[in-house]
Structures are given as C-alpha cells and as structure tokens.
C-alpha positions in Angstrom: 0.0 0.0 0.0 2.8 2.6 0.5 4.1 2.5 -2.8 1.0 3.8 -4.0 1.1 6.6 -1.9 1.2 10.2 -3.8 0.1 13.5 -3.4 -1.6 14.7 -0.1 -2.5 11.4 1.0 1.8 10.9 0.9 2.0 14.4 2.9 -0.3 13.4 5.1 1.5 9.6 6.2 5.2 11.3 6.0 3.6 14.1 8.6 2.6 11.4 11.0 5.0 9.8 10.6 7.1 12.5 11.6 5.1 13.7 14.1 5.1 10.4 16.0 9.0 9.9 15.5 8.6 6.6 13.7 11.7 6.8 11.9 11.7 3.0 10.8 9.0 3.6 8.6 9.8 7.3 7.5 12.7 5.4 5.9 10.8 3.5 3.9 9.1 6.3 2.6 11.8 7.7 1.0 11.5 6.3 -1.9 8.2 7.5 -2.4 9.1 11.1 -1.9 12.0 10.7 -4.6 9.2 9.2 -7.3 8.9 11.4 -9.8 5.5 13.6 -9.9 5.1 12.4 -6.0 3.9 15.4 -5.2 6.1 15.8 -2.3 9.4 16.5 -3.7 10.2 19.5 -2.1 10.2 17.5 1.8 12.9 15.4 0.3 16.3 17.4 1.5 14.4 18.0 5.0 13.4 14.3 5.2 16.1 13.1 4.1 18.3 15.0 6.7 16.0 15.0 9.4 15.8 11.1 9.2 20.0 10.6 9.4 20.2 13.2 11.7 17.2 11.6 14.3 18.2 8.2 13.8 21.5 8.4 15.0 20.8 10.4 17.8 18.3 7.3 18.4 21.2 4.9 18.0 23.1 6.6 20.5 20.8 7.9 23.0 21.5 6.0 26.9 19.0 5.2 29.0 17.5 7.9 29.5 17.1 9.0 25.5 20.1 11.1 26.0 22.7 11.8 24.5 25.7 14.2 25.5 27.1 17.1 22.8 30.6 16.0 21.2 32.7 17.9 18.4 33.3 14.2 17.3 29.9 13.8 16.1 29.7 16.5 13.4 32.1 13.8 11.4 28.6 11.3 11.4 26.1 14.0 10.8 27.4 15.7 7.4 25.1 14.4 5.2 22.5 15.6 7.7 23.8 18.7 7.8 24.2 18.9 3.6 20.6 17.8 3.2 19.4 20.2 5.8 21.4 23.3 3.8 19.6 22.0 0.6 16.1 22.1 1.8 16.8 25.8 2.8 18.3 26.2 -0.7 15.7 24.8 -2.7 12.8 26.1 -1.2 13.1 29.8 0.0 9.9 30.2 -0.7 8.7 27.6 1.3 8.7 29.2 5.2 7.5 26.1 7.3 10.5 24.4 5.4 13.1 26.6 5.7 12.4 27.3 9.2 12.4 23.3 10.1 15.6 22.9 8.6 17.0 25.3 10.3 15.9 24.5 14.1 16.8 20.5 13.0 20.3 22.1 12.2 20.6 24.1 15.5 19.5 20.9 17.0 22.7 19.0 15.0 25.2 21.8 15.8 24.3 21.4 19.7 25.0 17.7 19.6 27.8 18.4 18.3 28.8 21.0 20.7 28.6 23.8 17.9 26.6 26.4 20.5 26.9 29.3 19.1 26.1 27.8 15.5 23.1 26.2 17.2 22.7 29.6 18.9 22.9 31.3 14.9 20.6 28.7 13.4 18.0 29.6 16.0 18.0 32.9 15.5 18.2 32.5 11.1 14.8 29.9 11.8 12.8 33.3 12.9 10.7 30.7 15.4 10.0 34.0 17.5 8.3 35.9 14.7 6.4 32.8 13.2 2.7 34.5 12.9 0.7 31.6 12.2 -0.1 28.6 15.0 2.5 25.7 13.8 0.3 23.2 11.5 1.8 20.2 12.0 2.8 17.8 15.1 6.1 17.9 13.9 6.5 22.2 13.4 5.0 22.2 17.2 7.6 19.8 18.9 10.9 21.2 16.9 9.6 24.5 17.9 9.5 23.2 21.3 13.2 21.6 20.8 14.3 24.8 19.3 13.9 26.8 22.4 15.1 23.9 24.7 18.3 23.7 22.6 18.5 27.9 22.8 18.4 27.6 26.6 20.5 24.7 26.8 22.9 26.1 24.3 23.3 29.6 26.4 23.6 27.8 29.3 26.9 26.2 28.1 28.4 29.6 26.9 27.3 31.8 30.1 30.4 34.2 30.7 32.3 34.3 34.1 31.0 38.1 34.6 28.3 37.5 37.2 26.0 40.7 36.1 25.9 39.7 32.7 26.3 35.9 33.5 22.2 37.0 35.9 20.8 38.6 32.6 22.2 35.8 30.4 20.6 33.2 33.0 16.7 34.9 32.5 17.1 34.1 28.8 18.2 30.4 29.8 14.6 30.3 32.2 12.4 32.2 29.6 13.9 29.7 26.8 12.7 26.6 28.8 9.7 28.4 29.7 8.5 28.6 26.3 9.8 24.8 25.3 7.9 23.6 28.4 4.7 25.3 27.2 5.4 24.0 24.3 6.0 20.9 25.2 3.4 20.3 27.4 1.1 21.4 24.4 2.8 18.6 21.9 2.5 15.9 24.3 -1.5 16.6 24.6 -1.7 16.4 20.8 0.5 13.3 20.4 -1.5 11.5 22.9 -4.8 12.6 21.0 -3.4 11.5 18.0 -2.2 7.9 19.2 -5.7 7.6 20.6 -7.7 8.8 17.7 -5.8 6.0 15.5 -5.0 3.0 18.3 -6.0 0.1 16.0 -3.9 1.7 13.2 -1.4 3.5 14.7 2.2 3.2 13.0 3.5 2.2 16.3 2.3 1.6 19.4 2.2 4.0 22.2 4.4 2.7 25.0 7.6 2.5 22.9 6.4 6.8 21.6 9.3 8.8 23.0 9.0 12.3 22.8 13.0 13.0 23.1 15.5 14.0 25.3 15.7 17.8 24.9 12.2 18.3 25.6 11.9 16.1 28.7 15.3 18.0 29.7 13.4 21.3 29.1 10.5 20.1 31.4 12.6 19.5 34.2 14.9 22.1 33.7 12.1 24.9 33.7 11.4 23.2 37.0 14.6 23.3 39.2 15.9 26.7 37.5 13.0 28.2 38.7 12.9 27.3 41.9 16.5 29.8 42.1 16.0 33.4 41.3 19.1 33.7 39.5 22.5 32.2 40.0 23.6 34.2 43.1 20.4 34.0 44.9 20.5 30.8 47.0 16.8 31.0 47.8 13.8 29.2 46.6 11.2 30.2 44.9 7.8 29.4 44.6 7.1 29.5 40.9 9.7 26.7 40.6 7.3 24.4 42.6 4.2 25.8 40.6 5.8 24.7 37.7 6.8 21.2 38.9 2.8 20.8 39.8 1.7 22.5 36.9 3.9 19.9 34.7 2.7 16.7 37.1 -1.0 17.1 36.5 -1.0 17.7 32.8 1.4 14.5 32.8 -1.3 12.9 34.7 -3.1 11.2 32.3 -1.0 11.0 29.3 0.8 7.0 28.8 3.6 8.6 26.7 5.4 10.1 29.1 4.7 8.1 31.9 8.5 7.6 32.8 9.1 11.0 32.8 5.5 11.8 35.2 7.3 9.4 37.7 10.4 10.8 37.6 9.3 14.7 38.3 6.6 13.2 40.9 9.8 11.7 42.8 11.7 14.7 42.7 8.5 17.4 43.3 8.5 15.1 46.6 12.2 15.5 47.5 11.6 19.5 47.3 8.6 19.5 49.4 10.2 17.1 52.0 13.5 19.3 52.0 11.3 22.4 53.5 13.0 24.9 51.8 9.9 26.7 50.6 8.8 27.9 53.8 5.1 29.9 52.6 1.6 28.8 53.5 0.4 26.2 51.7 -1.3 27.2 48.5 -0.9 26.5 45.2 -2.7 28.0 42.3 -1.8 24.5 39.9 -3.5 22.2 42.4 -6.6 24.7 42.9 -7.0 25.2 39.2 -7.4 21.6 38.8 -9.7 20.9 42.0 -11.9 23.5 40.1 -12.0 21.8 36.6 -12.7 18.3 38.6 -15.9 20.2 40.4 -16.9 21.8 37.0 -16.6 18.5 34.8 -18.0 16.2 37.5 -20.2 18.0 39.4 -18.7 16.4 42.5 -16.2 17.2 45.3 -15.4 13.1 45.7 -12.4 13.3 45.0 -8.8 13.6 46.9 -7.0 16.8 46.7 -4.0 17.4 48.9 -4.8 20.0 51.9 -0.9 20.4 53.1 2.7 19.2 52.0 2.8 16.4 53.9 0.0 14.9 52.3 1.1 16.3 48.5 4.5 14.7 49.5 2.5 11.2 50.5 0.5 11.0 47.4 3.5 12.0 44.8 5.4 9.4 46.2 2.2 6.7 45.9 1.7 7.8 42.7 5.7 7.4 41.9 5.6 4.5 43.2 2.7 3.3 41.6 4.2 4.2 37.7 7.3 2.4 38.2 6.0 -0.5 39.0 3.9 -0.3 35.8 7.4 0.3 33.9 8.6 -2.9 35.0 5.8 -4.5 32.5 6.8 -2.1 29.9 10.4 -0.8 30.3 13.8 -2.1 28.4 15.1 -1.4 31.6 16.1 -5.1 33.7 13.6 -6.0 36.2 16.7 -5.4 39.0 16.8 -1.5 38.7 13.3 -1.3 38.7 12.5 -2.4 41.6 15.6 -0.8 43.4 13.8 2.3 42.2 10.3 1.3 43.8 11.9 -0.1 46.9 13.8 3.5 47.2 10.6 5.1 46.5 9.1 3.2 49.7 11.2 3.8 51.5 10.9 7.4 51.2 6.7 7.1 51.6 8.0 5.2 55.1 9.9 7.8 56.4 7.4 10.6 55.5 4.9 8.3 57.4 6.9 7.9 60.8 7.9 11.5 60.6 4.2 12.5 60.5 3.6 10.0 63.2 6.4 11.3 64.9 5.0 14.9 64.7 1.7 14.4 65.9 2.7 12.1 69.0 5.2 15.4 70.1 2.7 17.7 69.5 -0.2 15.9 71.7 3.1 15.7 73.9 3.5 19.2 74.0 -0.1 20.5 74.3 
C-alpha cells in the first residue's frame, strides 16, 4: 500500500509519521518522496536529513534518551547537515521548510557541541516571529526543541562576569519556559493523535518517546525556577508551581509516563527538603480541583490540603508508575524495583515523621 502513496495522501503519512517519531518507517518512505510527480518533492532534503540526523541520535541515546554534545559527532552528521542546507536552498519560498531545517540544524550543531552555531541557526529559523499557530505535530515539537536547545545552548556559553552571567541566565529560564509550554502542548496532541488512530497506529504507544531535549526542558524549567538567579540561594515558589503544573497535565498522558514518575519523585524530594517555607497554596492544584468540580459536578475526589499529604500522594503515585514500567520498560527488572523499593522507602519515612509529629505535639499541648 505505500508505494502507491502520492500527493496529499503521501504528505499526510510522511507528517505522522514525523510527528510520532517513527523513523523506521519514514525510511521506507523515502523512496516515495524521490518518485517522480510524487507530489512531495520538495520534503525530500528535510526528510532526508531529518531522518540521518534523528536516527542516530536514536542509536546513541542511553538510558534515559540522552545523548551528550561532542565535536566528534559533526564527522557522522554531514550528510545531515548537507541535506538540511539544501532544503533551505531549494525552497526559500517555502517558510514552514526553511524554518524546520534550520531548528533541526541548531539541534545538530548542539550535539555536536557547535553552541553558538546552534545559537545562529536559532535565531536564522525566525521561530520567534512565526505569525501563524505551527500546523503540523512535527513544526510544534521542533519549535519546542528549538527553544530547549536555545536555553541549553546559552547555558553552556554563560560568561564568568556575574552581572551579565544574571541577565544571560533569564534568557536560559524564559527559553525553557516557552519549550515547556510548548511541550506540554505537543505531548497533549500526540496523545490525542495515538488515541484517535489506536487500531492503526504506526506504532504503538508505549515505545512513543517524545526525546531528550524536551523532557530536559521540562525539568529544567522546573529546578531553574525554583533559584532566582545564580547568586540568589533561595527558593522560589514558581519553581514548585511549575513542577505541579507539569505533574497534572502529565497525569493522564501514557507517553510520558516515565518521565511523570520521575518529576513526581523529585517534586516530593523538594517539598520534604522544607526549603519553601510559605503557606500552603498552590494556584496549579486549585485550578485543577476546580476543573474536577466543573466536569464532575462532584467534590469526591482527593486533593492534597498540606505538604505532607502532596509529598505522600507524589510518592504513591511514583511509586505506583514504576511499577507499571517494569511490564513495559527495556530497563532489567533489578533496577526497577531498586527504584520502587527506594521510593518506599521514602513514603515510610514521610509516614513515621508524621507520626512522629503528631505524637510530640499531643506531647506538648
């Protein structure tokens, strides 16, 4: 059926493709986009470069889906980069083109630990004057990784010069601001979009990954704001807004279930440090509480009342999705459940401290 594939109906499989980051069969849609009268010959030089560029970073992603910046990767991504130059070439006429190829090649030049050419392709993609929303899955989540590779990238050229080093590091925060928005935005319309085809989908959902720069991005936006700015060594609250803000609209979305555990664990480690000494309030949690009482005209249902119980339920809930990553992770069974037995035991300790708490203060009174 694929090689019969022209014309919008080709467009339409190499976007989801593309949007869903199934590379394996992007590849074998290559050929189509070369036929002659395809109708999609001008996505060949992005495609093609886009595909060598993401499958090796595939190949050589850890763990984690990450991969560290070298110089001595530029020598495996030429071809990449060539192709990328020729879709810019080819088709300046052609802005949603031009200004993909560019934020795939600031994405190459960072991985190779070109920053300020990553910094320059940024800049050359105009992502910050696009006037139109982005119109494909794909334009909205290499937006996203262009600004994540933008903060990332300033980040590894901040000067020694503290004054300028403080305005340098608001860029850094108001770069992952924008990815994590815009993040947050692509993984709500991937998940539709895995949903709305489930029987037919071109792979399926648990092995979607949504990458390493914008799950970096996500937690980054997180733990730089909880610091005001790099010679402040106080917390702040909008850091921990923006770890709850991230954990609910993670909530529900199977995709990134990893990466919902992970910021649940280390939303609980801030709140059980203490460092945010404030009331507790917290506009994310209220917001949702509201939308629960709105959509279900009930109030059965549990929302935390204090950081002890927000800590408790982070940690069930952390708890709770690694487990379910032992059915469905590459990781060995082993580190898994070192990861859930290290999660109880944190839950434990929050326990007998409570206990501990309430026995002194009936002590006391």
């Amino acid at each position: 059926m694929a090689t019969k594939l022209k014309g919008s109906k080709l467009e339409a499989e190499v976007d989801k493709c593309r949007g869903e980051c199934n590379w394996e069969k992007l590849n074998h849609l290559i050929t189509n986009i070369r036929t002659r009268n395809s109708g999609a010959e001008k996505l060949i030089h992005l495609v093609d470069g886009e595909l060598s560029l993401e499958v090796f970073l595939q190949k050589h992603a850890g763990l984690q889906d990450r991969i560290e910046p070298r110089a001595q990767h530029k020598d495996f991504l030429r071809r990449a980069e060539g192709q990328l130059r020729n879709a810019i070439t080819n088709n300046p006429g052609e802005a949603t083109i031009v200004m993909e190829a560019y934020l795939l090649l600031a994405k190459l030049y960072y991985f190779c630990a070109s920053f300020n050419e990553a910094l320059s392709s940024i800049e050359k993609s105009q992502m910050d004057k696009a006037t139109t929303q982005f119109t494909t899955l794909r334009s909205l989540k290499l937006a996203a990784e262009g600004y994540a590779v933008k903060g990332l990238a300033i980040e590894h050229t901040l000067p020694k010069d503290r004054k300028e080093n403080d305005v340098l590091y608001k860029r850094v925060v108001s770069s992952f601001e924008k990815s994590a928005e815009l993040a947050l935005s692509y993984i709500s319309e991937l998940e539709k979009s895995v949903n709305s085809s489930s029987s037919t989908s071109t792979i399926p959902s648990p092995n979607i990954r949504i990458g390493g720069l914008l799950e970096i991005a996500l937690e980054r936006v997180s733990y730089l704001s909880l610091r005001r700015n790099t010679s402040d060594r106080r917390w702040d609250l909008e850091g921990l807004e923006w770890y709850r803000k991230i954990a609910i609209a993670l909530s529900d979305k199977l995709v990134v279930m990893k990466l919902h555990q992970r910021l649940c664990r280390q939303l609980a480690e801030v709140l059980l440090r203490g460092m945010i000494d404030v009331g507790y309030d917290s506009a994310a949690i209220y917001s949702k509480s509201e939308s629960l009482k709105f959509y279900t005209g009930s109030r059965n249902y549990f929302a935390p009342a204090s950081r002890s119980e927000e800590t408790i339920l982070l940690l069930l809930i952390s708890e709770l999705l690694a487990s379910k990553n032992i059915r469905t992770s590459n990781t060995t069974d082993d580190e898994i459940l070192d990861r859930v037995q290290l999660i109880r035991n944190l839950k434990k300790f929050i326990i007998y401290y409570q206990l501990f708490y309430l026995i002194y203060a009936n002590i006391i009174c």
